[in-house]
matplotlib code that plots the C-alpha trace (Angstrom):
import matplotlib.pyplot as plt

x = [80.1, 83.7, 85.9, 86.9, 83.9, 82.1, 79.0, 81.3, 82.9, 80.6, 78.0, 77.6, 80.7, 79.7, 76.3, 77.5, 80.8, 78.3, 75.4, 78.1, 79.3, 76.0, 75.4, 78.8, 77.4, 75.1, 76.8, 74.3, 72.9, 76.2, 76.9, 73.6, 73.8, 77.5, 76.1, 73.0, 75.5, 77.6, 74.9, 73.7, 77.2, 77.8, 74.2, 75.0, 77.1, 74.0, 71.4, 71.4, 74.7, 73.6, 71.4, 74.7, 76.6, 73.9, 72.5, 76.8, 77.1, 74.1, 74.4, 78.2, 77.4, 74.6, 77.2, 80.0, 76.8, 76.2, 79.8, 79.4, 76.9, 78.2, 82.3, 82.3, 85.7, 83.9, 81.0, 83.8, 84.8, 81.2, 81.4, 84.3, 83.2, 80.2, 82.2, 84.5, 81.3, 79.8, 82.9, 83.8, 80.3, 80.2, 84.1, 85.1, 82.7, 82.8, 86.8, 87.0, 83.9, 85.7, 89.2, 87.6, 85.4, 88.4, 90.8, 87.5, 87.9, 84.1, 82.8, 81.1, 78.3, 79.4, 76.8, 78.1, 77.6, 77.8, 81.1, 79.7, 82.0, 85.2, 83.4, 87.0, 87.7, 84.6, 85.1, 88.7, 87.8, 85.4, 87.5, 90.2, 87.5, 86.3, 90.0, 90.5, 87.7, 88.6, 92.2, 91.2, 90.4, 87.2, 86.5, 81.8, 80.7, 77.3, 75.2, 76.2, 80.1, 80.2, 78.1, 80.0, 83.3, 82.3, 80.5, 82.4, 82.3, 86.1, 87.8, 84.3, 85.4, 89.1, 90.4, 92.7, 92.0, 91.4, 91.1, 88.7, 91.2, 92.4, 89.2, 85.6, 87.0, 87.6, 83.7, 83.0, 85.4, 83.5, 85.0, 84.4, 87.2, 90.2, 92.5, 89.0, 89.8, 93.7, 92.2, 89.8, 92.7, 95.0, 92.6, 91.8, 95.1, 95.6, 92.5, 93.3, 96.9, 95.0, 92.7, 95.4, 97.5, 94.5, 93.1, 96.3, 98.6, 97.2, 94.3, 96.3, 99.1, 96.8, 95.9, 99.9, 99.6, 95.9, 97.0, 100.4, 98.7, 95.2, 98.0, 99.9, 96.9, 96.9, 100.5, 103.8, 105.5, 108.8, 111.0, 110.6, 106.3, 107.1, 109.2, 106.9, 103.7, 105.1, 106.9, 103.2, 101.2, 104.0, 102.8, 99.7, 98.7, 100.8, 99.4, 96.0, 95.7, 98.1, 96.0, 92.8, 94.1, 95.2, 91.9, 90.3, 92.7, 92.3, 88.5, 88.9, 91.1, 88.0, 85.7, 88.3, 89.2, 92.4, 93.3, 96.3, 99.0, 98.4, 101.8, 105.3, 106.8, 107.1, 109.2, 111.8, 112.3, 115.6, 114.4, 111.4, 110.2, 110.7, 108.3, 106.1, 106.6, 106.1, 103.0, 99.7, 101.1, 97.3, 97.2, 100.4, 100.2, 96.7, 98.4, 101.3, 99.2, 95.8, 98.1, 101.2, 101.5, 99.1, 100.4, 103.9, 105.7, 109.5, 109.2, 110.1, 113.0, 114.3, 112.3, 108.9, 109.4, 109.8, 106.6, 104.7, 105.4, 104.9, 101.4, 100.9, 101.7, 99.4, 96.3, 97.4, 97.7, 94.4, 92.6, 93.2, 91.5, 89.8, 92.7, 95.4, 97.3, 97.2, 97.4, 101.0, 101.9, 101.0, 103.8, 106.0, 105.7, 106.0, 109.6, 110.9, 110.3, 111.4, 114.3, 115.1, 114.9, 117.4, 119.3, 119.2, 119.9, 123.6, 124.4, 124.7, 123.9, 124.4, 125.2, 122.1, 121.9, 122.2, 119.5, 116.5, 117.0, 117.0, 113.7, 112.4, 113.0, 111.2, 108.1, 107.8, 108.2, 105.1, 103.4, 103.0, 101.3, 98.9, 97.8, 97.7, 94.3, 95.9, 99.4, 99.9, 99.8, 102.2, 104.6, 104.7, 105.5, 107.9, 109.5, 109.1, 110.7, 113.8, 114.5, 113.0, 110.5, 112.5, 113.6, 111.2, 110.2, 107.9, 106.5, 104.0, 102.6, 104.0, 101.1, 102.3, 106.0, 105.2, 103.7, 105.7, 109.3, 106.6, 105.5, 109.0, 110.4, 107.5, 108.0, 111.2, 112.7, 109.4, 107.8, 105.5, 101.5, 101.4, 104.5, 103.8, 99.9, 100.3, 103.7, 105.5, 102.5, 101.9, 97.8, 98.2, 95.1, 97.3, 97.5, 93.1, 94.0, 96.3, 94.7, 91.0, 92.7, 94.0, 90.6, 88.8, 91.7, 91.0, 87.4, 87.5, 89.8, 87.4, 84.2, 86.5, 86.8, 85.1, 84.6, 87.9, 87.2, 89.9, 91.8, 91.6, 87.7, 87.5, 89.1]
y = [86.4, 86.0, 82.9, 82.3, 82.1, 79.4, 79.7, 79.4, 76.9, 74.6, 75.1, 77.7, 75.8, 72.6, 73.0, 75.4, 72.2, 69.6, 71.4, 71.9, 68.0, 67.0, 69.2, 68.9, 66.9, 70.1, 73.5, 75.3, 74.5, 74.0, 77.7, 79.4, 77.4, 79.6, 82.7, 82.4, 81.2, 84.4, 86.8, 85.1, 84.9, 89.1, 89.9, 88.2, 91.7, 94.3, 93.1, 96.8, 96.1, 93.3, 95.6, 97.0, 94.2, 92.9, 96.0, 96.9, 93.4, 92.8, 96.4, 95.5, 92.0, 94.3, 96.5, 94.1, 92.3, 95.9, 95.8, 92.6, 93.8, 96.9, 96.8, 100.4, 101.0, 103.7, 102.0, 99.6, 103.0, 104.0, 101.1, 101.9, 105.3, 103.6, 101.6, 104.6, 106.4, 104.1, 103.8, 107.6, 108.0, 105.4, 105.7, 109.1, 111.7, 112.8, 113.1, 114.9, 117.5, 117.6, 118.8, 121.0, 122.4, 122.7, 125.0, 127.3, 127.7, 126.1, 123.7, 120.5, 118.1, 114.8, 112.8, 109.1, 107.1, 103.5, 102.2, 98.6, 95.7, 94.9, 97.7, 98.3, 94.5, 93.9, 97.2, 97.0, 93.5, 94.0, 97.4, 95.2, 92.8, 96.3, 97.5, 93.7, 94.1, 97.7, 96.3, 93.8, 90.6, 89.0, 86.6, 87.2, 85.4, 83.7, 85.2, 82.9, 82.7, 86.5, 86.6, 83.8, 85.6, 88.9, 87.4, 83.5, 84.7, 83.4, 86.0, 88.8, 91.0, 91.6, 89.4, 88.6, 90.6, 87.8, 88.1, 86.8, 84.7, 83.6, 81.7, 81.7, 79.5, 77.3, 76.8, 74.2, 71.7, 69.1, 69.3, 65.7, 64.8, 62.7, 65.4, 66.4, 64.8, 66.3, 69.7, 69.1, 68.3, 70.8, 73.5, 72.5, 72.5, 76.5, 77.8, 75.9, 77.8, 80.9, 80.2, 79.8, 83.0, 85.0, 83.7, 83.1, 85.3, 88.8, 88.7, 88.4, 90.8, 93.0, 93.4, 94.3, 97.3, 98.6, 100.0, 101.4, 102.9, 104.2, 105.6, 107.7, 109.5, 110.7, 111.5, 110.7, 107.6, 106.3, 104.4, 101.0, 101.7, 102.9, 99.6, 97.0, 98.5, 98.9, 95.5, 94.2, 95.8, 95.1, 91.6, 91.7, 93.4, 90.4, 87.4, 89.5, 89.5, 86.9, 84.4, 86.1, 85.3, 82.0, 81.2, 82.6, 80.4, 77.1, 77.9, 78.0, 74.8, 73.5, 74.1, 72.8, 76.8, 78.0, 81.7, 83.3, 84.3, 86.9, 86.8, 85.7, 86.0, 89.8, 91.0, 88.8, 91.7, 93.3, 96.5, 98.0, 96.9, 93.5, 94.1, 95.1, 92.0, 90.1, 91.9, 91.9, 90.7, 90.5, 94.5, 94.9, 93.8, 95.6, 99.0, 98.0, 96.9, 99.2, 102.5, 102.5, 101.1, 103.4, 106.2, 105.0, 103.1, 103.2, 104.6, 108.5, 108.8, 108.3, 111.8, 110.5, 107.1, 108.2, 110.5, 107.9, 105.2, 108.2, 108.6, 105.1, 104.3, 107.8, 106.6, 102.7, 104.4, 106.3, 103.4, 102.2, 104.2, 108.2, 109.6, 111.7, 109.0, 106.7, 109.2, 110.0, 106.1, 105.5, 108.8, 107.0, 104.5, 105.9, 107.6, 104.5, 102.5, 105.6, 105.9, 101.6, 102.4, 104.8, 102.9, 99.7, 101.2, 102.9, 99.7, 100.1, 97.1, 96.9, 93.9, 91.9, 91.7, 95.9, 96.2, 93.7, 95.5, 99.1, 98.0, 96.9, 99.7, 101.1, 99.6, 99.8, 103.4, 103.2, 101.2, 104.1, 106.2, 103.2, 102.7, 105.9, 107.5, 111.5, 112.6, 114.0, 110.4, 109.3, 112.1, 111.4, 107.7, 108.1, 110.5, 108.5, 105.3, 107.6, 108.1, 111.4, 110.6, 108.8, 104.8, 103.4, 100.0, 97.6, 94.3, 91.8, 88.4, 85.5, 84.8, 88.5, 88.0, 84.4, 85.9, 88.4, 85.6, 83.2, 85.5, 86.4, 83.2, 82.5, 85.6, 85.5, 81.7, 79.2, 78.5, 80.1, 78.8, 78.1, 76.6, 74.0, 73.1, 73.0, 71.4, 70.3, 68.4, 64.6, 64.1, 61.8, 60.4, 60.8, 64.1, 64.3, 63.9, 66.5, 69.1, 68.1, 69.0, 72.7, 73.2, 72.3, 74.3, 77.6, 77.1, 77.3, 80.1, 82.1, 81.4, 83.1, 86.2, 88.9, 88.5, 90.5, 91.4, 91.5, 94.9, 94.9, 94.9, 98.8, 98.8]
z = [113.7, 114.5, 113.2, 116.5, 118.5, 119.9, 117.1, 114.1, 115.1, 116.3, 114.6, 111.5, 110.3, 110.5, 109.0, 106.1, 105.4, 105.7, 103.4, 100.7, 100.5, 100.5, 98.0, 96.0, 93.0, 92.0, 91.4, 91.6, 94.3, 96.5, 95.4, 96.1, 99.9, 100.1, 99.2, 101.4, 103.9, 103.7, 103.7, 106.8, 107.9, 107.1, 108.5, 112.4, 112.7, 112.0, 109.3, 108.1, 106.6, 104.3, 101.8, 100.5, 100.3, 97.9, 95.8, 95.5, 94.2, 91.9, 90.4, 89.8, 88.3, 85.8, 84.7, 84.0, 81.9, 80.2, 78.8, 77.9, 75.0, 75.0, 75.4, 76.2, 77.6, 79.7, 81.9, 83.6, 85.1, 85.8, 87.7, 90.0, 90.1, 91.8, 94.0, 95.3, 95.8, 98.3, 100.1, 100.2, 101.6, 104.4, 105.2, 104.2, 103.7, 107.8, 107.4, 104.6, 106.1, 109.0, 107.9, 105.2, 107.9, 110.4, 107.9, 108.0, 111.1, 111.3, 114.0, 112.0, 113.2, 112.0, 110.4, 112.2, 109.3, 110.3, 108.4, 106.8, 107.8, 105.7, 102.2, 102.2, 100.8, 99.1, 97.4, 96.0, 94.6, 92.6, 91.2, 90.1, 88.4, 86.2, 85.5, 84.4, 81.8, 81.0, 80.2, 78.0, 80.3, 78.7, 81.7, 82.1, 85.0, 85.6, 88.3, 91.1, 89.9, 90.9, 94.3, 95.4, 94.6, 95.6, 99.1, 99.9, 103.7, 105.0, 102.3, 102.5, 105.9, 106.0, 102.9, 101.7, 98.7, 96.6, 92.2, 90.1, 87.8, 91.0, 91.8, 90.4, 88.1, 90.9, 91.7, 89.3, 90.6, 92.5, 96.0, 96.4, 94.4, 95.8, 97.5, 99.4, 102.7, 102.4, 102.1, 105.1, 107.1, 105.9, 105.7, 109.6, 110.8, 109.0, 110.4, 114.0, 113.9, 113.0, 115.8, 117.9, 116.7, 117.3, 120.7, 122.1, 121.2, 119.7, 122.1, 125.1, 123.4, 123.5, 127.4, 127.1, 124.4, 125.0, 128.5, 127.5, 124.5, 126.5, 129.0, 126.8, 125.3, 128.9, 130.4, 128.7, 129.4, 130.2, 128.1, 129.3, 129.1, 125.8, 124.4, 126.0, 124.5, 120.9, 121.0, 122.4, 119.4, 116.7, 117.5, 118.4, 114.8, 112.6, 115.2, 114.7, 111.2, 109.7, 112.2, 110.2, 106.9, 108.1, 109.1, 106.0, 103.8, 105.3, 105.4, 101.7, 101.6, 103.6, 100.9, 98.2, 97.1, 97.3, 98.2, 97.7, 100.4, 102.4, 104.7, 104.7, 108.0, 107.1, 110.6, 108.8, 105.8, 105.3, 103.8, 104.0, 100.3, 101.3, 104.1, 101.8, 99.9, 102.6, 104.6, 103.4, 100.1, 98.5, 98.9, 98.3, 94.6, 94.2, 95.3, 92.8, 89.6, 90.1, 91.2, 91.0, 87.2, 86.3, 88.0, 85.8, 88.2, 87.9, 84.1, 83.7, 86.4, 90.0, 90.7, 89.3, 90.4, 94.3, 93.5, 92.7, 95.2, 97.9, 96.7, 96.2, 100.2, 100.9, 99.4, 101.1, 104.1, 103.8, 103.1, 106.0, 107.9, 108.1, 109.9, 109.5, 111.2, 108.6, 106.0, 107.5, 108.1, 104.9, 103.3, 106.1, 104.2, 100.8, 101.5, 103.5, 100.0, 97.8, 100.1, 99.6, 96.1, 95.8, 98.0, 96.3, 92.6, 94.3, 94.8, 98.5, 101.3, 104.8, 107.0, 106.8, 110.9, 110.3, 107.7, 109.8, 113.1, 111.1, 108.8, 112.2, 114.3, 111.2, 110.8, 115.0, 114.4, 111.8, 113.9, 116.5, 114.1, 112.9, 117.0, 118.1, 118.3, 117.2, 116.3, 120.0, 121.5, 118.8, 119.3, 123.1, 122.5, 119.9, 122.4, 125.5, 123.0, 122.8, 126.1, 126.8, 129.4, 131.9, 131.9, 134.1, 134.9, 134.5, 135.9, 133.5, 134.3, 133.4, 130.7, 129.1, 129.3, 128.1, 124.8, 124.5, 123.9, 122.2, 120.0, 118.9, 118.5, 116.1, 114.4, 113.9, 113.9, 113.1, 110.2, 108.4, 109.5, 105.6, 105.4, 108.6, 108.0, 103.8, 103.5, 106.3, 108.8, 106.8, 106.8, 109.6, 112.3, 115.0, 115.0, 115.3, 119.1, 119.7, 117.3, 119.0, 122.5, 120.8, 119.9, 122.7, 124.6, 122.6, 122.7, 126.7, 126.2, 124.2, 125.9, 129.0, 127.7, 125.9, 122.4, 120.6, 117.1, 114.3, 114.1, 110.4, 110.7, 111.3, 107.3]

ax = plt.figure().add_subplot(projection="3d")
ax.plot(x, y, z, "-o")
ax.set_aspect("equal")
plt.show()
């Protein structure tokens, strides 16, 4: 079930809202309605997926309750151990049989595993609940305060990644309490912006960079091809899954749960760490705290410092996806930020206009890698981008060159979603008019076109 189709939104949502204030004056029960809600919610994809979900979820919940009687510092690792099992099985196990089999010189039969929807989230979060307890963080949850964490369906499929500290102990606040109809309306007006970055600008972004990028797997294209389709995806892939994330927060906001940040208008960064900073911000700091850290950061020199934050951005990038692609993305990555560090501790700055158009060009440049389906197709555009293919030209419809300059502007000059719906907009009736006409709007626009599911639901 998509947050921007018809069904959620006039109807699962409404139900599941309306069955949690009626319910708000009994925890428990207002807590089991959520998790039923989200397993019913996770199995509209493919029903086969919800087994894991659960058996992953309860065995975690037993082992974190073993450690509880036992505080073993060694069966929190059993339990990510676990958890890096099941996702190296369903996400990784053809890759890596692949490319051993294909330095032997072997042909493989792959063995098509379906890849569950959003293990990748579900997965990390509960690892950085067991390294929490394995570091000392004493925080035992009841049976329900971990399903609902583990399963509250707007954060379950593509985040963000959201921590246990940072919530469960957010459940037993009655959500009828006097902010309630401030976070209705707030959360709304997020999740309608999301709606609205989603449907109307990453979707139709899309019919821009899909047949530039489909096109180049076949024949190399000229310049102007080139610039068009990587400009298109660049912003289809923020409006994508910032408009996710926006959706998922006001969701939460909805339900009286607050989750954390996901993006800050990230194509405004003047380095590449402060894109990082500013991008997925929720993985961001679990990279940084569960790897990095461990891996010893910035302690034992510049040498072992740019080490690490390479294979920090290598293993990001491979989660992301089985594919060398990534893989190589994510090292891109890794020496852009080792590079920035270097950089940064000389002393050195450029012009600030310099430094955003050079970490843009940048991240464009990674964002080639992270679309294209091999290296080949990626070499060719990153070619035909430089000129070496021929200039070209090109003619879009209005709609596409429409939001192509729309989408800039808002990436670049407006505010931030969170910024506009959670401090700026005043809770005011007026605007129930307006905002009902958006949503009526975007619901036509939907219902008009195939269903387009999140890019960041293949992680």
């Amino acid at each position: 079930m998509l947050f921007n189709s018809q069904i959620f939104i006039v109807l699962f949502l409404p139900v599941v809202l309306a069955l949690y204030y009626a319910l708000a004056a009994h925890r428990t029960w207002r807590q089991a309605m959520v998790v039923l809600a989200s397993l019913f919610f996770y199995g509209w994809w493919d029903v086969r997926f919800v087994p894991l979900l659960a058996g992953l979820t309860v065995a975690n919940w037993l082992i974190v309750q073993w450690f509880a009687r036992q505080r073993a510092s060694w069966i929190p690792v059993l339990g990510v151990v676990l958890n890096l099992a099941a996702l190296g099985l369903f996400k990784y196990a053809d890759f890596f049989r692949g490319t051993v089999f294909a330095l032997l010189g072997e042909s493989v039969h792959p063995w098509q595993l379906i890849l569950p929807l959003g293990i990748s989230f579900f997965v990390f979060q509960k690892i950085s609940y067991l390294i929490d307890l394995r570091r000392g963080d004493g925080h035992i949850y009841g049976f329900l305060d971990f399903c609902m964490f583990v399963m509250f369906f707007p954060q379950l499929i593509a985040g963000p990644l959201v921590r246990h500290n940072e919530i469960i102990h957010q459940f037993g606040e009655n959500p009828r309490r006097p902010e309630m109809w401030e976070n209705l309306s707030r959360g709304f007006i997020l999740f309608l912006i999301g709606v609205a970055k989603k449907v109307g600008l990453a979707d139709t972004l899309a019919m821009v960079a899909d047949p530039q990028f489909n096109a180049a797997a076949a024949a190399p294209l000229d310049a102007v091809h080139a610039w068009i389709g990587t400009a298109a995806y660049t912003l289809q892939i923020y409006f994508d899954f910032s408009g996710y994330s926006d959706m998922a927060i006001g969701l939460g906001l909805m339900f009286g749960l607050r989750l954390p940040l996901n993006f800050n208008a990230p194509y405004r960064a003047m380095s590449v760490r402060d894109f990082w900073r500013r991008w997925h911000i929720t993985l961001s700091r679990f990279l940084r705290d569960y790897l990095y850290i461990p891996l010893g950061g910035n302690r034992g020199g510049a040498a072992r410092q740019m080490v690490n934050v390479i294979v920090t951005m290598l293993l990001g990038g491979l989660w992301h996806g089985a594919n060398w692609t990534f893989v190589a993305w994510g090292s891109l990555h890794g020496a852009g930020l080792a590079v920035n560090h270097l950089w940064q501790e000389r002393g050195l700055r450029l012009p600030r206009p310099v430094a955003w158009l050079m970490t843009l060009l940048f991240v464009m440049a990674g964002w080639v890698l992270f679309r294209s389906p091999d290296f080949a197709t990626a070499g060719g555009v990153l070619q035909s981008l430089a000129g070496l293919h021929g200039v070209g030209h090109i003619t879009l419809d209005r709609e596409y060159v429409a939001a192509l300059i729309g989408g800039t502007a808002i990436a670049l000059l407006g505010p931030t979603s969170q910024e506009a719906a959670l401090q700026r907009l005043t809770p005011d009736l007026r605007l129930a008019i307006p905002a009902g006409a958006m949503l009526v709007y975007l619901l036509l626009l939907v219902g008009g076109r195939l269903p387009n599911v999140f890019i960041y639901f293949q992680f």
